[in-house]
N, C-alpha and C positions, 0 to 999 in steps of 0.2 A: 553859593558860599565857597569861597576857595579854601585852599589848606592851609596856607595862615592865619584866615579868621578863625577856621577850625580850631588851631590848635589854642590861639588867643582865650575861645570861649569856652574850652577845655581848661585850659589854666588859669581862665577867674573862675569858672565854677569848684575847683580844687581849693582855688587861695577862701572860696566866701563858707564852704562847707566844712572846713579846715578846722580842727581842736586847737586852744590855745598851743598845746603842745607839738603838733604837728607842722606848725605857721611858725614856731622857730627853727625844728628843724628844717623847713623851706629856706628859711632866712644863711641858716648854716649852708648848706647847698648853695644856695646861690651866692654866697659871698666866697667860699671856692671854688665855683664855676668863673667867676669875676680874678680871681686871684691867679687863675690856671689861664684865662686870657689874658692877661696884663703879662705874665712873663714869657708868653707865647710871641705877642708884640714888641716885648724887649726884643727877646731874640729875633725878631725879625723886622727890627728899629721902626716898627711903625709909633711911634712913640706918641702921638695925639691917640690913638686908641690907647694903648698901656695906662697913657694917664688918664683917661672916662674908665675904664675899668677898674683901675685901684681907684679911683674915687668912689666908684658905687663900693667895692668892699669896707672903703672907708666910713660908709655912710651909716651898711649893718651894722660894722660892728659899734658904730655909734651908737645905733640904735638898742645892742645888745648892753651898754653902758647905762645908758640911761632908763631903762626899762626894768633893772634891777631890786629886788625890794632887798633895800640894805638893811632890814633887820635880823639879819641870817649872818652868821660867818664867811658860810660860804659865798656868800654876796661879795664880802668884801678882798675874797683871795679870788675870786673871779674879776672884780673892776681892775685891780691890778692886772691881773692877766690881758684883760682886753685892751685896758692903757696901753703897754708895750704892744699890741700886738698895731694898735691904733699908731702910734708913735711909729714903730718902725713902720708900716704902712705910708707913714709920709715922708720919711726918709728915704727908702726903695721908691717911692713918687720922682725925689727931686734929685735922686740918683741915676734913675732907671736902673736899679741895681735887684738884676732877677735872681741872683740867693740870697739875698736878704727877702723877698718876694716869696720863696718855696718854704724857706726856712719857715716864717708865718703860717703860710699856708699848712704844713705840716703839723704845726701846732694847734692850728684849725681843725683840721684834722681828726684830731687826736680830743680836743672837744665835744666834738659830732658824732664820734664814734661813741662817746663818755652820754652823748645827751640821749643817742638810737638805744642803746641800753639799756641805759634809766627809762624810758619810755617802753621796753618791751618788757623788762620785768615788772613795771605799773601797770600794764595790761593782763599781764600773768597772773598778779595778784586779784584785781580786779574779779577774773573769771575765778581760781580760786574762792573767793569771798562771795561770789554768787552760787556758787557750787556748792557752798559749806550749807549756806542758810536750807 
């Protein structure tokens, strides 16, 4: 087995053992790893990669869009969120325009950092709440 398969079988084993919770934060990662190549390729005008890149970012946060249960508020000032970030994502596409590209990303960002949070203080609560009983 070489070291690409390795690392392959490593990373579906992660994505199939994965918490709901933890398979988005993936999804966040990987749509700024995609975000962080695309303007990598701008500047360095490879422009058929830039645009498979921001397409797959495009594609998460589509998926972050539609995946949403809109019975929450919060639901609904996040689809906006993701709109724009969606929207410019295809304008930075037909631009090649990598601050428009960072700017997103940053706001991505800023998400992830929002989502890693909520996640570690649900886990904190969790062992609290196993600790009380």
């Amino acid at each position: 087995m070489n070291l690409a398969s390795t690392a392959n079988a490593y990373k579906n084993q992660q994505i199939m053992t994965a918490s709901p919770e933890e398979l988005t934060l993936m999804l966040y990662n990987g749509a700024l790893k995609f975000m962080t190549e695309s303007v990598q390729a701008i500047e360095e005008k490879k422009y058929e990669k830039a645009h498979e890149t921001n397409i797959r970012s495009q594609n998460i946060i589509r998926e972050f869009m539609t995946t949403l249960d809109m019975q929450y508020e919060l639901s609904h000032n996040l689809y906006e969120i993701y709109d724009y970030m969606h929207r410019s994502l295809i304008e930075a596409n037909l631009k090649k325009d990598a601050a428009k590209l960072k700017e997103i990303r940053d706001l991505l960002r800023e998400l992830r950092d929002a989502w890693a949070e909520a996640m570690k203080r649900a886990r904190q609560d969790r062992v609290g709440a196993a600790v009380g009983k």
